[in-house]
C-alpha positions in Angstrom: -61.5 -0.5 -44.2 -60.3 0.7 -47.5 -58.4 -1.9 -49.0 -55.4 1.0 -49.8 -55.2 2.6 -46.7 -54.9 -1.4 -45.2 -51.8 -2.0 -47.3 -50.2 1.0 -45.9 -50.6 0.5 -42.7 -48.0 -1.7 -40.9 -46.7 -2.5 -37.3 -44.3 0.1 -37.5 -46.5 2.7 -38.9 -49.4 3.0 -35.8 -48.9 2.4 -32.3 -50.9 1.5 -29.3 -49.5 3.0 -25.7 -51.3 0.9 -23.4 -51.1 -0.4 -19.4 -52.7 -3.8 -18.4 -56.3 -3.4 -16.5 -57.0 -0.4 -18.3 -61.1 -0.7 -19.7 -60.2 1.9 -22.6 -57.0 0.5 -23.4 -58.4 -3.0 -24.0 -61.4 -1.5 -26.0 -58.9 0.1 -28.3 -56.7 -2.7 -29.3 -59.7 -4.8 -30.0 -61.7 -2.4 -32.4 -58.2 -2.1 -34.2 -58.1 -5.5 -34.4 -61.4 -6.3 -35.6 -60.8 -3.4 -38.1 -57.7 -5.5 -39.4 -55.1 -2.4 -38.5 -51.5 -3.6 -37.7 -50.2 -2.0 -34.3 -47.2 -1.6 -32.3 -48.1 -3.0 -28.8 -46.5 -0.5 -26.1 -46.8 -1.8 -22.9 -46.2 1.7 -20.7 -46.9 -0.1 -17.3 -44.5 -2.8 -17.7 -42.1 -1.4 -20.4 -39.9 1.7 -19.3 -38.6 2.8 -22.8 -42.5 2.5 -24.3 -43.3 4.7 -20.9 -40.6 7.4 -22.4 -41.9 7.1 -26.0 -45.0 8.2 -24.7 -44.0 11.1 -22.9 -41.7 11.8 -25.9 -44.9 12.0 -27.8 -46.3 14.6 -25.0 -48.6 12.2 -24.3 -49.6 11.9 -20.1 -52.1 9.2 -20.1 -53.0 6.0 -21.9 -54.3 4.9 -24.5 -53.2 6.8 -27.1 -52.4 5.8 -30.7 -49.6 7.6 -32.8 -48.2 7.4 -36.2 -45.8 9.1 -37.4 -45.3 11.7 -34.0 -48.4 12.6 -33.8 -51.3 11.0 -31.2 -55.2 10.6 -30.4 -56.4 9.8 -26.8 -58.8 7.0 -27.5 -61.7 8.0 -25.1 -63.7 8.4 -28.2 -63.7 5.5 -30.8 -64.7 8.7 -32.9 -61.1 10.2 -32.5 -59.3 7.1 -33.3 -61.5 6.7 -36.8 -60.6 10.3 -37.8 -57.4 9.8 -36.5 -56.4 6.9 -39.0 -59.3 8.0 -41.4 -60.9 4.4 -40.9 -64.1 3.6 -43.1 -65.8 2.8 -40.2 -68.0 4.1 -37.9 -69.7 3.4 -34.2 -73.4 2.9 -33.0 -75.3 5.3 -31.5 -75.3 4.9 -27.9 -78.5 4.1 -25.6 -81.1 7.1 -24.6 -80.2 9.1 -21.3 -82.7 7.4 -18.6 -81.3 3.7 -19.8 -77.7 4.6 -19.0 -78.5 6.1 -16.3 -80.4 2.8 -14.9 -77.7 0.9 -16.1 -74.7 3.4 -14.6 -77.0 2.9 -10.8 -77.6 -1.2 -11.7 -73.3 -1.4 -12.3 -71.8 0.8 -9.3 -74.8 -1.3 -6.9 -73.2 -4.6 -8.3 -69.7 -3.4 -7.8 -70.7 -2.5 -3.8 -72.4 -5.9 -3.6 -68.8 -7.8 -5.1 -67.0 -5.7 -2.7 -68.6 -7.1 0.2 -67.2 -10.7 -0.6 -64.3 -10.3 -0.6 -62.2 -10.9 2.4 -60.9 -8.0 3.9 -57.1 -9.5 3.9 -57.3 -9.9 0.3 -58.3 -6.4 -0.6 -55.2 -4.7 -1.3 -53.6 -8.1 -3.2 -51.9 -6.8 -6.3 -53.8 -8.8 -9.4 -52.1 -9.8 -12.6 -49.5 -7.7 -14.5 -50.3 -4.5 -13.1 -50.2 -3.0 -9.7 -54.1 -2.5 -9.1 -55.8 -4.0 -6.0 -59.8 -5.9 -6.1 -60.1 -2.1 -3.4 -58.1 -0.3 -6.1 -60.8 -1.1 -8.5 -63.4 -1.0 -6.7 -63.1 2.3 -5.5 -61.7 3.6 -9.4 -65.2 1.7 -10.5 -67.1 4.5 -8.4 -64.6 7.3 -8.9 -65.5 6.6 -12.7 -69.2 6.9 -12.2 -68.6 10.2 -9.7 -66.6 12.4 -12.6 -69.1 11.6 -14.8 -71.8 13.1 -13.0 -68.7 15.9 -12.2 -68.7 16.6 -15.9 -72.5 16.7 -16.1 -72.1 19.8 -13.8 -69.3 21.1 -15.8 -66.8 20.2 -13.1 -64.0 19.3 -16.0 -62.8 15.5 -16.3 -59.7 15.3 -15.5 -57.4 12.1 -15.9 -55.7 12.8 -12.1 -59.3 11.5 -11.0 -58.7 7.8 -12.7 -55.5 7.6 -10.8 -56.4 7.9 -7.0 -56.5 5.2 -4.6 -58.3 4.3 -1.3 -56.9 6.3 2.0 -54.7 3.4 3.8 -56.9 3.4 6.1 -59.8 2.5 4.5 -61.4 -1.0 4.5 -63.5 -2.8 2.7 -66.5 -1.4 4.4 -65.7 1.9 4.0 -65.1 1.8 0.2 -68.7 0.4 -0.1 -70.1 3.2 1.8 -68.8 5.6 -0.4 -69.9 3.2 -3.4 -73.5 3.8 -1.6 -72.9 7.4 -1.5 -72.4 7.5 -5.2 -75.5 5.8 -6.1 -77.5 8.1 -3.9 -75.5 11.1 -6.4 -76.4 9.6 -9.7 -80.4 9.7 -8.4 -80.3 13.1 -6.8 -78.3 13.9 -9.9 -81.0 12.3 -12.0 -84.0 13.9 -10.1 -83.0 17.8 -10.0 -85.3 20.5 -11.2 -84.1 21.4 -14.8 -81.8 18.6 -15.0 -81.2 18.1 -19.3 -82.1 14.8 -19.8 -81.8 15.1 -23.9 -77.8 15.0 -23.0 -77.9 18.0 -25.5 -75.0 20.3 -24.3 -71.3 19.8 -24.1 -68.7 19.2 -20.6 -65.3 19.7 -20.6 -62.5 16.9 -20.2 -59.0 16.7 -20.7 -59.3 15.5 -24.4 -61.5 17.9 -25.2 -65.1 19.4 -24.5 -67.4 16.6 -25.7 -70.8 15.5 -25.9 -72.7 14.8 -22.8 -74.2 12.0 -24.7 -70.9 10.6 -25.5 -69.2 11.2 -22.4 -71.7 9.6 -20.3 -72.0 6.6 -22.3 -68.4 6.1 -21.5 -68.9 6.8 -17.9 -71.2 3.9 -18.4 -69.1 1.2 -19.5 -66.2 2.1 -18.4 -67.8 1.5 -14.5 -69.3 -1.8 -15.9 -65.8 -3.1 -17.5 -64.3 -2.7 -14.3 -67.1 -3.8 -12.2 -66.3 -7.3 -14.5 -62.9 -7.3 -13.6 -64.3 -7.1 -9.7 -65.9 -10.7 -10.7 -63.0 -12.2 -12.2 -60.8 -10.9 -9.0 -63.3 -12.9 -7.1 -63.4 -15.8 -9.1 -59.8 -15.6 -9.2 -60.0 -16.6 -5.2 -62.9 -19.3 -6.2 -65.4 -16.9 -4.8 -68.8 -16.8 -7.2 -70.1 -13.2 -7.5 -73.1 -12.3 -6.0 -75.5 -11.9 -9.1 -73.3 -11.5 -11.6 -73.7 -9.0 -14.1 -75.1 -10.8 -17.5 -74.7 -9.8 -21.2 -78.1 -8.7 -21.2 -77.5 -6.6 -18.2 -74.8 -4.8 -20.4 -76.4 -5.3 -23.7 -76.6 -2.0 -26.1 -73.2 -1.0 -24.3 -69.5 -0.8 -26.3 -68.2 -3.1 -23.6 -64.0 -5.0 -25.0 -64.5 -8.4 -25.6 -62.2 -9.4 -22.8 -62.4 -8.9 -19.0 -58.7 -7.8 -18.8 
């Protein structure tokens, strides 16, 4: 980072509106970090007046980084470097076909973890934020079902991250549906015509974006929460079934840390 821009940017001049759990969130804090930026840490889950500031800012949904009034979203690494006009820059992400193996490899892992759980712990609240091991798992697959929404043009919308399983619903019937997404991506995948160069545009709430990009996210965003699904199990000394290795997830922009 240029050396100037470092010495003018302090704790009070940038700030982080984050919740606990959140895969993008997490992501965001650490790149700052690595990049040596100084942040205000805003906790909107468990801090009502940072909730406020962020709606203050106009801001609906987290993360978002401000300075001086104004705000990025930080789905895209991209729009946080022009944002703060970082010296930096990201990789490249993987071709089409092996995020699209890798999207099927994650959501079947997530069904698999899902299935040891014990049904009465399901719907346990986990950690500092109040997000279920059924929460999760079910958000894992919503993640991996808007991204093949957008795909089709159906526009992302951030209402999608926030739904939750029926009350009704058990563990079974959350991995049924986990199955039903798998069999999405492939149909998905296999279509006549189907643009598998990525080279067109879908529309989401922070903008319309690169397929390329957006699916990437779609990506690692199901496999950061699918490793949250491991620690939840590990949590009740149960090992995960397979677990998902660094090689499994190598080549994607996964945080550091779980949660």
């Amino acid at each position: 980072m240029d050396t100037q821009l470092a010495k003018q940017v302090t704790a009070t001049d940038i700030q982080v509106f984050w919740q606990p759990g959140c895969s993008s969130c997490l992501r965001t804090k650490e790149f700052l970090t690595k990049q040596g930026v100084a942040f205000e840490s805003i906790d909107v889950h468990n801090d009502p007046k940072g909730r406020e500031r962020l709606l203050a800012l106009g801001a609906r949904t987290v993360p978002v980084v401000a300075k001086d009034g104004k705000f990025t979203y930080c789905q895209s690494m991209k729009d946080v470097i022009a944002f703060l006009k970082l010296d930096t820059s990201v990789n490249e992400p993987l071709p089409p076909e092996v995020l699209k193996d890798k999207l099927i490899m994650v959501v079947r892992s997530a069904i698999r973890y899902l299935r040891q759980m014990p049904e009465e712990k399901a719907y346990d609240r986990f950690r500092d934020r109040d997000r279920s091991f059924a929460s999760t798992a079910l958000h894992t697959f919503r993640v991996a079902q808007m991204g093949i929404e957008a795909a089709r043009q159906i526009e992302l919308r951030s209402e999608g991250f926030r739904e939750v399983p029926p009350k009704d619903w058990h563990i079974e019937d959350i991995a049924a549906w986990g199955e039903k997404v798998v069999q999405l991506i492939e149909d998905w995948w296999n279509e006549p015509g189907n643009d598998h160069s990525f080279a067109y545009t879908v529309p989401t709430y922070y903008g319309i974006r690169p397929m390329h990009e957006v699916f990437e996210r779609t990506v690692w965003h199901s496999a950061q929460h699918t490793r949250q699904l491991m620690l939840m199990l590990e949590s009740h000394g149960i090992a995960p079934d397979r677990p998902l290795t660094a090689e499994d997830l190598a080549g994607l922009p996964m945080p550091d840390s779980v949660w």
